[in-house]
VEXGUVO-506571 format. One record per atom (N, C-alpha, C): x, z, y. Coordinates in steps of 0.05 Angstrom, whole numbers, padded with zeros to 5 digits, always signed. Example, Ala and Ser with C-alpha at 12.3 -4.5 7.8 and 13.67 -1.06 7.14 Angstrom:
VEXGUVO-506571
+00264+00156-00114+00246+00156-00090+00264+00156-00066+00257+00142-00045+00273+00143-00021+00258+00157+00001
***
This chain:
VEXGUVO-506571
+01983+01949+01378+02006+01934+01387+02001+01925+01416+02019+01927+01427+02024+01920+01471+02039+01901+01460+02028+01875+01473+02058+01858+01472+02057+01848+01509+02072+01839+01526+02077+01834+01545+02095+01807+01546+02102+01795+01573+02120+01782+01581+02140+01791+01598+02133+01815+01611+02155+01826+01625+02173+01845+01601+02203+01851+01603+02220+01848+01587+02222+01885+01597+02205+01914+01614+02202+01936+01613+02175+01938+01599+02176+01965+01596+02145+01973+01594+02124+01983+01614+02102+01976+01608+02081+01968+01632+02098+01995+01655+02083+01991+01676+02082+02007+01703+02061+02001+01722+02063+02035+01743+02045+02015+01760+02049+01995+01784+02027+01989+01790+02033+01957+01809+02039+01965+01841+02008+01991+01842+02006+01992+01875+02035+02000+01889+02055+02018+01868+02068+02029+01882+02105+02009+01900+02105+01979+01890+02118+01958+01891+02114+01951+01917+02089+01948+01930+02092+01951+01962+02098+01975+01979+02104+01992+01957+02102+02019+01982+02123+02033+01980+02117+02055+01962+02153+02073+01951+02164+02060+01943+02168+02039+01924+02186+02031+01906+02208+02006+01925+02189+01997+01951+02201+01978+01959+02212+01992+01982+02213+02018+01993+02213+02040+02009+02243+02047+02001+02241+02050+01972+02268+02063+01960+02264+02093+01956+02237+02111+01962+02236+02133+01953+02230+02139+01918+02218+02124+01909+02217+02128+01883+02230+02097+01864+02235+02104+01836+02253+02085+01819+02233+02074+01799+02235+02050+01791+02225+02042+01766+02219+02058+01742+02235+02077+01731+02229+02094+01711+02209+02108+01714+02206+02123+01746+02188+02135+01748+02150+02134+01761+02152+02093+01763+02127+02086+01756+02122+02077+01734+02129+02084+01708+02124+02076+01679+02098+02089+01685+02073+02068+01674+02046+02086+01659+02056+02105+01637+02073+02105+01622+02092+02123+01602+02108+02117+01596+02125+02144+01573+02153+02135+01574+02146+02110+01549+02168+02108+01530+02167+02106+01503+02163+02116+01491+02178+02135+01479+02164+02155+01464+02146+02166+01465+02122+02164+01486+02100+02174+01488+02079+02148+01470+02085+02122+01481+02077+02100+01459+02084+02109+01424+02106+02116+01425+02115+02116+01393+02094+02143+01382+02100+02157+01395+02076+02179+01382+02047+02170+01373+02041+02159+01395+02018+02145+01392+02020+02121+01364+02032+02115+01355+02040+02099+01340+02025+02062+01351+02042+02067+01377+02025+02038+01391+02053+02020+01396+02063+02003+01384+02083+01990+01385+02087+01970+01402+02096+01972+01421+02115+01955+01433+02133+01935+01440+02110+01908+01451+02136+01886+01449+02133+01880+01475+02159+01883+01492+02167+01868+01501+02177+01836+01513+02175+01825+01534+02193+01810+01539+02188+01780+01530+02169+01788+01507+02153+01754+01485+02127+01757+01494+02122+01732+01511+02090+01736+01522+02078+01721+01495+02055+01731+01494+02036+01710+01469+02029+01676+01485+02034+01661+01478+02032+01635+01480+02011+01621+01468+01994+01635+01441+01969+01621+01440+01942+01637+01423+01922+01635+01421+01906+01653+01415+01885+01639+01394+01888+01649+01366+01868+01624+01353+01848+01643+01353+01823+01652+01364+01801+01660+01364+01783+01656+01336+01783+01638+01325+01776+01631+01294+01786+01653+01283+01803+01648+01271+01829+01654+01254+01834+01684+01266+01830+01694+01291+01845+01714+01300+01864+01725+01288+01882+01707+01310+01911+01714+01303+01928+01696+01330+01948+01707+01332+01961+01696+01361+01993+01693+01354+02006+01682+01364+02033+01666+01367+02038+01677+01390+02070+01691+01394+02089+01696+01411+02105+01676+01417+02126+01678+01444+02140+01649+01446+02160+01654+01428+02159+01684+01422+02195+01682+01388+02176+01671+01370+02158+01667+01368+02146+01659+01330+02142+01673+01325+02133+01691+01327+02117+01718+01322+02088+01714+01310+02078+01717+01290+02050+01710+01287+02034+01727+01277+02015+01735+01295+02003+01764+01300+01976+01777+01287+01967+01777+01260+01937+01780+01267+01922+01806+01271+01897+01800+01271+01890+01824+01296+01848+01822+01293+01847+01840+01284+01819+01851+01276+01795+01844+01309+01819+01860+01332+01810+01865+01357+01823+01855+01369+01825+01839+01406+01844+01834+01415+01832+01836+01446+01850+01850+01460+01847+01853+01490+01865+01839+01507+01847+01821+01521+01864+01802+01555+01865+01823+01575+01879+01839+01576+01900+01851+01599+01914+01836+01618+01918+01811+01616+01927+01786+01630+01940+01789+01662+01920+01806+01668+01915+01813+01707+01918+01779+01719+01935+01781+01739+01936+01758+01759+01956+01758+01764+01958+01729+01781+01996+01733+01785+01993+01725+01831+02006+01720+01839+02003+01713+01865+02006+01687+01868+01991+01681+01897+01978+01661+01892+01998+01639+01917+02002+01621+01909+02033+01604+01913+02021+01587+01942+02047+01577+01963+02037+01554+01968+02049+01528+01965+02040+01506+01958+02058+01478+01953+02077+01483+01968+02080+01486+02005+02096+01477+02014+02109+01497+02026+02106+01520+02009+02118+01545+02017+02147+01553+01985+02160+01540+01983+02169+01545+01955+02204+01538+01967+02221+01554+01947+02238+01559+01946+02261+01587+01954+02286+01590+01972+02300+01606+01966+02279+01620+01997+02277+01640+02000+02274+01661+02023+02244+01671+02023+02225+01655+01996+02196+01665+02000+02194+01677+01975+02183+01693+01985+02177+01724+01964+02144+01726+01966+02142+01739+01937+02111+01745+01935+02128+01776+01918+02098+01793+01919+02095+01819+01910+02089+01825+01885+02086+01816+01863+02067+01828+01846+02082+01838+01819+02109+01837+01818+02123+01847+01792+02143+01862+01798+02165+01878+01785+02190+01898+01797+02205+01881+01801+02217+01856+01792+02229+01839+01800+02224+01827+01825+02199+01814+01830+02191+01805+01863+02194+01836+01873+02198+01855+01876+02201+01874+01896+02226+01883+01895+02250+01883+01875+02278+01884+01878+02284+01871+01891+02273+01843+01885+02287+01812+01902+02291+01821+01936+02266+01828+01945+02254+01830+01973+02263+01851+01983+02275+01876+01968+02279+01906+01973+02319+01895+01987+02332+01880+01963+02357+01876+01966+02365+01872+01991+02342+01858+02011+02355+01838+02030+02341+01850+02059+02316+01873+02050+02310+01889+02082+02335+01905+02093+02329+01909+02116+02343+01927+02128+02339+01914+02162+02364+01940+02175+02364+01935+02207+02371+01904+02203+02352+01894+02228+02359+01864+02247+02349+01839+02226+02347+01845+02202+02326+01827+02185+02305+01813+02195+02297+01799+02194+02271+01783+02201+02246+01775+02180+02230+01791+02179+02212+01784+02162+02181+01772+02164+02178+01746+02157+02157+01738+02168+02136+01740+02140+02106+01750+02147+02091+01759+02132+02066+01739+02133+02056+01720+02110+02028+01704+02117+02007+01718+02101+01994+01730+02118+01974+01740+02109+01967+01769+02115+01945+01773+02126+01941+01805+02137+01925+01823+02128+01926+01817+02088+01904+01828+02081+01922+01861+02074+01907+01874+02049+01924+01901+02046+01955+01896+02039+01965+01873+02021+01986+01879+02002+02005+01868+02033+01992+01846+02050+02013+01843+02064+02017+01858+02086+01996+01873+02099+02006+01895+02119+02020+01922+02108+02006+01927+02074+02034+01948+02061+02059+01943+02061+02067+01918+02058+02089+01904+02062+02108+01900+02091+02092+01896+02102+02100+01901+02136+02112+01927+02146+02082+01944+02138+02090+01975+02148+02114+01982+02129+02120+01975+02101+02144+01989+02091+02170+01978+02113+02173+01950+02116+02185+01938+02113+02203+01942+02152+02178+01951+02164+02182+01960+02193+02205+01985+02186+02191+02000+02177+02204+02032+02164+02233+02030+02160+02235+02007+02144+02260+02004+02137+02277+01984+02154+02271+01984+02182+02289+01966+02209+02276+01939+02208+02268+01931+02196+02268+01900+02197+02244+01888+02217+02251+01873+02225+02232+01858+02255+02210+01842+02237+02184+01859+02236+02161+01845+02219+02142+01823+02241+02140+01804+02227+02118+01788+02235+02092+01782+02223+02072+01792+02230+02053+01783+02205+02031+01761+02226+02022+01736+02208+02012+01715+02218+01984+01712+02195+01962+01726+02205+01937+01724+02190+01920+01701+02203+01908+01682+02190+01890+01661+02203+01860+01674+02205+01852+01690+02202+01822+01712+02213+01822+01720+02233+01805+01717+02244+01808+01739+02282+01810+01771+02271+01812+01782+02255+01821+01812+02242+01837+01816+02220+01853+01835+02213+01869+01841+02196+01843+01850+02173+01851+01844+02148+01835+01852+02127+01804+01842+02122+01813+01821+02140+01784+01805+02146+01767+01810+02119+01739+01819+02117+01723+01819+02103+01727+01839+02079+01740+01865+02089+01749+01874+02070+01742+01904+02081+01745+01905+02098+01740+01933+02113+01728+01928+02145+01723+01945+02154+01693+01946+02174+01708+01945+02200+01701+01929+02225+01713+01928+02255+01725+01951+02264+01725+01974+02263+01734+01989+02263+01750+01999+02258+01754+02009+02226+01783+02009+02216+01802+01986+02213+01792+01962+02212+01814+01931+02220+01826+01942+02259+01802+01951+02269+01816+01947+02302+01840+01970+02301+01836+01993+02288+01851+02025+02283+01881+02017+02278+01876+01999+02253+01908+01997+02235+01920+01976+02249+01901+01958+02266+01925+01939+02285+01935+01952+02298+01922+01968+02319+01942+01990+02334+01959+02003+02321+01957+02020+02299+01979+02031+02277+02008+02003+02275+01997+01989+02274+02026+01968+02266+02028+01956+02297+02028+01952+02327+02033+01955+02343+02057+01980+02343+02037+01996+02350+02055+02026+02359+02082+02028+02334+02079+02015+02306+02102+02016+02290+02120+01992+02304+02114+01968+02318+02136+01948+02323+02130+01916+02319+02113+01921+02296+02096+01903+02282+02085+01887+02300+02096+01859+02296+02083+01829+02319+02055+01825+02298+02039+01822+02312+02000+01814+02293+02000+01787+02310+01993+01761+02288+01990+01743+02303+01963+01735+02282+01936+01744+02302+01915+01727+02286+01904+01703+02293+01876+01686+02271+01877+01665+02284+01898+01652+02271+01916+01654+02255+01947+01634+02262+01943+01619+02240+01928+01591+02250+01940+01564+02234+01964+01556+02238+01974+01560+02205+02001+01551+02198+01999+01521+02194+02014+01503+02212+02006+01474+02202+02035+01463+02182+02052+01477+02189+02074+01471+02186+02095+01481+02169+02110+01481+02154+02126+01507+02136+02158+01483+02134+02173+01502+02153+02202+01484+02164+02227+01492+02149+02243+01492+02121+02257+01510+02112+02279+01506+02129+02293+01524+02132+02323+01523+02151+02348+01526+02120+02365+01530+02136+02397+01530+02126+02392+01565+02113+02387+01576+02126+02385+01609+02126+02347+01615+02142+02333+01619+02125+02312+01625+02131+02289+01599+02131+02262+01616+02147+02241+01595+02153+02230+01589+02171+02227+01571+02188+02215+01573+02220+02182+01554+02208+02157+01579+02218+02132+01572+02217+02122+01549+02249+02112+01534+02240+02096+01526+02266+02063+01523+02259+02052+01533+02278+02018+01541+02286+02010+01513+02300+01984+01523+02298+01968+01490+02305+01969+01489+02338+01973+01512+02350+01969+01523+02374+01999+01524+02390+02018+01513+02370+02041+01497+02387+02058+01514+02388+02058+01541+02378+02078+01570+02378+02095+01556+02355+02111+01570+02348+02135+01580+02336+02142+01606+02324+02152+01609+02299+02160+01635+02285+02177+01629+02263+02200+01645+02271+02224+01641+02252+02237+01672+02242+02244+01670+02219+02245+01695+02207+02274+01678+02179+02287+01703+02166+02303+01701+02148+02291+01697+02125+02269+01705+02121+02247+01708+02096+02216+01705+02110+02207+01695+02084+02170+01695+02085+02161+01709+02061+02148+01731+02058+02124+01737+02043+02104+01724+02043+02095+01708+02028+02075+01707+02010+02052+01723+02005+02037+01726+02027+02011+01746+02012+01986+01741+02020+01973+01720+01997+01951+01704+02008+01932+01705+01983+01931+01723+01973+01916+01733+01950+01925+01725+01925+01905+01727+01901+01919+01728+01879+01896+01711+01855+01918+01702+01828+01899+01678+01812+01902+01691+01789+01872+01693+01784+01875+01703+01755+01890+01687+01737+01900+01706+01711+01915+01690+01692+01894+01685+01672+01887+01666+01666+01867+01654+01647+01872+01632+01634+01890+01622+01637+01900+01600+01615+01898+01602+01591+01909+01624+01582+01908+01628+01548+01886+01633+01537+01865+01642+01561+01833+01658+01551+01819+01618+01552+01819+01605+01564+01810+01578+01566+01824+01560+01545+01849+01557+01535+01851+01547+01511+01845+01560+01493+01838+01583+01488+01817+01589+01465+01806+01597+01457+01791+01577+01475+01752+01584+01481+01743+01597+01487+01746+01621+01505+01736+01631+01518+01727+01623+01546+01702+01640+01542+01678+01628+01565+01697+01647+01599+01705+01613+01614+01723+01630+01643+01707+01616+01659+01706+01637+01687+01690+01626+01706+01700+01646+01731+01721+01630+01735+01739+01650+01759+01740+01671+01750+01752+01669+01722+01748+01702+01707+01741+01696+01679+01752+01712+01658+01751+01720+01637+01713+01731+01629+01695+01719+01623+01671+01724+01630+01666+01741+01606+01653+01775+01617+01658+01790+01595+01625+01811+01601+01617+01818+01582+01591+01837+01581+01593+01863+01597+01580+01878+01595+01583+01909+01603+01596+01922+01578+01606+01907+01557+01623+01931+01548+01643+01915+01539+01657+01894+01565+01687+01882+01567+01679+01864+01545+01659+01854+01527+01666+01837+01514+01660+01800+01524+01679+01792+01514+01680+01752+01520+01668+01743+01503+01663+01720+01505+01646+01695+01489+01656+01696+01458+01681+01713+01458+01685+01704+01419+01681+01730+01409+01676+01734+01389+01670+01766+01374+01702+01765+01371+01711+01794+01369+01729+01822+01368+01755+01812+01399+01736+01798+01411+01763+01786+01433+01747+01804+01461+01764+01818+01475+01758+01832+01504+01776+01815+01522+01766+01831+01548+01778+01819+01582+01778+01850+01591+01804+01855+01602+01797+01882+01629+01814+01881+01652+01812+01882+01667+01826+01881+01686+01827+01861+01713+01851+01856+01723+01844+01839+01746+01835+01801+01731+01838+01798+01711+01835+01775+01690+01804+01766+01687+01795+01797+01689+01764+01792+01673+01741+01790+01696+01725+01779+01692+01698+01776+01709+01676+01783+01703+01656+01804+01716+01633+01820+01703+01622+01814+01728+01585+01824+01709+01572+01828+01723+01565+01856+01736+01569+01846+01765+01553+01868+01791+01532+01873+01799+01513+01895+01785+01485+01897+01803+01487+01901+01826+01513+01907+01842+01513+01910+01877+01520+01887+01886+01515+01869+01884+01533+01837+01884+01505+01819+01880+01494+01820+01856+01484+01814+01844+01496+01786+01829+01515+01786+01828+01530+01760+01817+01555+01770+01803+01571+01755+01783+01591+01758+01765+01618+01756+01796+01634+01782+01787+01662+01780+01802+01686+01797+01784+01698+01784+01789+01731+01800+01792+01734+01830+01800+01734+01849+01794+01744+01869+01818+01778+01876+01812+01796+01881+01832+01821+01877+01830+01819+01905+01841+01828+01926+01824+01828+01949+01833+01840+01970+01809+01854+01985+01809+01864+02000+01792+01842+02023+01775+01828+02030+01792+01801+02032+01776+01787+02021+01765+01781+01999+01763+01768+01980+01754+01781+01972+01734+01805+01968+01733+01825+01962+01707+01810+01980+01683+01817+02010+01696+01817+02038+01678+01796+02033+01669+01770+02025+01682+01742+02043+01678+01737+02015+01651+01756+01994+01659+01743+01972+01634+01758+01974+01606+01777+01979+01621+01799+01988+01587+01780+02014+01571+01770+02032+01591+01752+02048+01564+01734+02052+01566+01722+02022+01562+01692+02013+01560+01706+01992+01528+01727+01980+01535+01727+01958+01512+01744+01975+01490+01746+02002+01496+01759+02022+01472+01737+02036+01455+01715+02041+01477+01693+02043+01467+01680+02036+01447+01679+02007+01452+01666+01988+01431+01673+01981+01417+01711+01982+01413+01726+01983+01392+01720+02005+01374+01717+02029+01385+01717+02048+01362+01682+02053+01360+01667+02035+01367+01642+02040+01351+01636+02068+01376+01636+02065+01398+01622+02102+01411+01614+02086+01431+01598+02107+01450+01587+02091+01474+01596+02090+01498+01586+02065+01505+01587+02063+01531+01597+02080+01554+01621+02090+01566+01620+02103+01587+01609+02098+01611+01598+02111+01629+01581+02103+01644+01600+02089+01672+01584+02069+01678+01602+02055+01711+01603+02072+01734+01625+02077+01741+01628+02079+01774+01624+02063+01800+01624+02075+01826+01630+02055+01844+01665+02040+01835+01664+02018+01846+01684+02003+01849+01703+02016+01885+01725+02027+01870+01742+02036+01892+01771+02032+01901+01774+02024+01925+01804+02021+01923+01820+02032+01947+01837+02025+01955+01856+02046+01972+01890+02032+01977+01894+02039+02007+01918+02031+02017+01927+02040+02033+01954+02049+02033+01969+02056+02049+01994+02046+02069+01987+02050+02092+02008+02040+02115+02003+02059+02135+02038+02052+02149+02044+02074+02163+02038+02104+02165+02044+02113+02135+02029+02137+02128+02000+02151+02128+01986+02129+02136+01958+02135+02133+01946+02124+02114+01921+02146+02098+01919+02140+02069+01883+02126+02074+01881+02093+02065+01855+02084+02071+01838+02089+02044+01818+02093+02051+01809+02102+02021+01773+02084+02022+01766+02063+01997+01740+02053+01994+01724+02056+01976+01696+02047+01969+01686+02055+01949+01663+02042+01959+01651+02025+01937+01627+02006+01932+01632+01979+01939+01609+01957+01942+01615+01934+01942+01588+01926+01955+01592+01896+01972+01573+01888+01994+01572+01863+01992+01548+01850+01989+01546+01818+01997+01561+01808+02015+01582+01795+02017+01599+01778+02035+01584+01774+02045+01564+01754+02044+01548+01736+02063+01528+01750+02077+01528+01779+02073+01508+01795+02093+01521+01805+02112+01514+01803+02133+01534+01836+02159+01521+01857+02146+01540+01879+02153+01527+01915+02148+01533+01919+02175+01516+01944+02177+01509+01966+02193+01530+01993+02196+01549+01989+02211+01572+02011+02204+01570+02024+02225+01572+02056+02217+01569+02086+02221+01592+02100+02227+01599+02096+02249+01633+02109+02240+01620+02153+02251+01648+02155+02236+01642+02187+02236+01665+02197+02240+01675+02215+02260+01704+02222+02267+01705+02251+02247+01731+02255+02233+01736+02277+02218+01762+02295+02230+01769+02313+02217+01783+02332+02228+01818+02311+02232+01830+02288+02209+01857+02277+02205+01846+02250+02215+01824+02241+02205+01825+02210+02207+01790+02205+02217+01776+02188+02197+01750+02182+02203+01739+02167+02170+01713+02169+02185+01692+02160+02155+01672+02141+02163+01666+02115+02156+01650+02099+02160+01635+02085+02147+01607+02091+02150+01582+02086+02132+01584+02055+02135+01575+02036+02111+01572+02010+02111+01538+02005+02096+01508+02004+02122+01491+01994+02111+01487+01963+02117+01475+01957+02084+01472+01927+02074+01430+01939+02061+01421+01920+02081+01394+01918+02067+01384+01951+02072+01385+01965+02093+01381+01994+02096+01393+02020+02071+01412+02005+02054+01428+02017+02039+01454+02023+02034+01472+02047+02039+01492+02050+02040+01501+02039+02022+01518+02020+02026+01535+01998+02001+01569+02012+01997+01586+02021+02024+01615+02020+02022+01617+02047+02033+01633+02060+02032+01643+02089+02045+01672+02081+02056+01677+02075+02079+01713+02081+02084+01718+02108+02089+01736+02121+02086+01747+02146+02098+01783+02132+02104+01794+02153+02128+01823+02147+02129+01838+02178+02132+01854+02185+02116+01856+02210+02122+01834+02234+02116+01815+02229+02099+01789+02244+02100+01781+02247+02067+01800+02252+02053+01786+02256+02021+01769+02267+02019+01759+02294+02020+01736+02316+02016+01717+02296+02031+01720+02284+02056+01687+02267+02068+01685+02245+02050+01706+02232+02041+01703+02212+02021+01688+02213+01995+01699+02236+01988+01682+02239+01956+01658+02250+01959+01646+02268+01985+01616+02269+01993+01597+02254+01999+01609+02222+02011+01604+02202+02020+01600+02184+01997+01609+02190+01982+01615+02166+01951+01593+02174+01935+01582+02199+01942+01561+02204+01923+01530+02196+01932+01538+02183+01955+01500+02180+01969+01498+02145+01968+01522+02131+01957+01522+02108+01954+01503+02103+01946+01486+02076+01948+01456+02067+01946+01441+02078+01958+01445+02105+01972+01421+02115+01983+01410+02099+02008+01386+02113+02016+01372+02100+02041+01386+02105+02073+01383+02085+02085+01394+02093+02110+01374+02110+02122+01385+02130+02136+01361+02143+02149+01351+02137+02166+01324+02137+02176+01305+02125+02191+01296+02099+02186+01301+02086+02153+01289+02068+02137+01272+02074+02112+01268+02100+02112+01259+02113+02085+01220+02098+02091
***
């Protein structure tokens, strides 16, 4: 049994900043499946009634219809929702993360629009670049001296600012927002640095909060995350975490994190199917993820101590480029842009030695 709060059946997420808000592809056709591909499966379907409480004892859970559910096994699929600000609320601010927040935002682009963007990580420069595409005068106001701060390597942050330049795209980094001014029709930002920015709309894209409420009333062990083993399981027997909800441990980290990544979803959903049906363990991958703007396809893979600098290698390819990230004389991250085949050659020497450290 799927039960949900959203009132379709699941879909995917990445494509809400990009095609979907683009207008080249439709809701139907980001379903993870149809229905009837569920019904075959004989995996039933609810809709629209989020579960409201979880007795972990008892295993058994309550819908907001009164629905009372019990359940041998149970998986937090939960993900995250976006992450709000007090004094950013009401009619013209939009966040990304459901088909509804991307209809809302889709209705109202077009020529001579004004769209002001906080935040210059992936979801809000995908947002930009669609949103350029489609006429509208983008502003994006990141407070990091780089777009994607800490997310990708000086290099490809310096590449894709020029990419949204040459698209039209105003980059304002650095930008302390001190101020959030609603108008009659729109929002005028003011910076600590005495500028001004006024737009018809604000996106919202300042990262994202796990949903863990329901895993914390009952009893489950949360710690910026759904805290779950190497084979997805939480603090209560037959109860799992996968996804952007759950928090595991990283031997490349060396500490418990989140990874928010569509692979990472996959690779944990059949790890905790695994252990449901009694088989083993599938083995871990790198952690990888990937974004697109202004038609260039960014592509990552592995994971690095924040608190360390790496050693980055850039490597020019035949469409785009490939850039080594060493941490501790060990290749930790692979970027490629435009470069699949160097990407997935590059993904395989991950951990290896830097050369001339052997």
């Amino acid at each position: 049994m799927l039960v949900g709060d959203e009132s379709c059946i699941p879909y995917q997420r990445p494509p809400l900043s990009k095609h979907l808000l683009l207008g080249t592809t439709c809701a139907e056709r980001i379903s993870l499946r149809s229905l009837d591909a569920y019904e075959k499966q004989n995996i039933e379907c609810i809709t629209g009634d989020p579960v409201i409480r979880v007795d972990a004892a008892a295993k058994r859970l309550l819908t907001e219809s009164g629905r009372k559910i019990a359940f041998d096994h149970c998986v937090f699929a939960t993900g995250a929702r976006a992450r709000t600000l007090a004094v950013a609320q009401g009619p013209g601010v939009y966040s990304i993360r459901t088909l509804e927040d991307c209809h809302s935002l889709q209705a109202r682009l077009g020529p001579d629009f004004k769209l002001l963007v906080a935040g210059g990580g992936y979801l809000g420069l995908e947002v930009a670049a669609t949103a350029a595409k489609l006429g509208a005068q983008v502003i994006v106001l990141e407070q990091s001296p780089a777009l994607m701060s800490g997310k990708v390597s000086s290099y490809t942050s310096s590449e894709f600012e020029s990419m949204h330049h040459e698209a039209g795209v105003t980059l304002v980094r650095d930008a302390a927002i001190v101020r959030w001014e609603p108008l009659e029709s729109g929002w005028k930002l003011h910076l600590a640095d005495g500028s001004l920015y006024q737009g018809d709309a604000v996106l919202v894209a300042v990262g994202a909060l796990p949903n863990i409420e329901l895993a914390i009333e009952a009893g489950l062990q949360c710690d910026g995350g759904i805290v779950v083993d190497d084979a997805a399981r939480t603090s209560r027997g037959g109860i799992y975490a996968i996804g952007d909800c759950a928090s595991s441990y990283r031997e490349e980290l060396g500490f418990f994190a989140r990874i928010e990544s569509v692979q990472n979803a996959l690779e944990q959903a059949r790890t905790a199917a695994a252990a449901i049906a009694g088989k083993d363990r599938p083995a871990r991958r790198a952690a990888t993820f990937w974004s697109e703007q202004h038609g260039r396809r960014l592509q990552m893979a592995g994971l690095a101590n924040p608190a360390k600098p790496c050693r980055d290698l850039v490597i020019a390819t035949a469409n785009g480029w490939l850039v080594e990230r060493y941490q501790d004389g060990l290749l930790k991250i692979v970027e490629a842009v435009d470069s699949p085949l160097e990407f997935i050659k590059a993904m395989k020497r991950l951990g290896s030695v830097e050369s001339g450290n052997t």
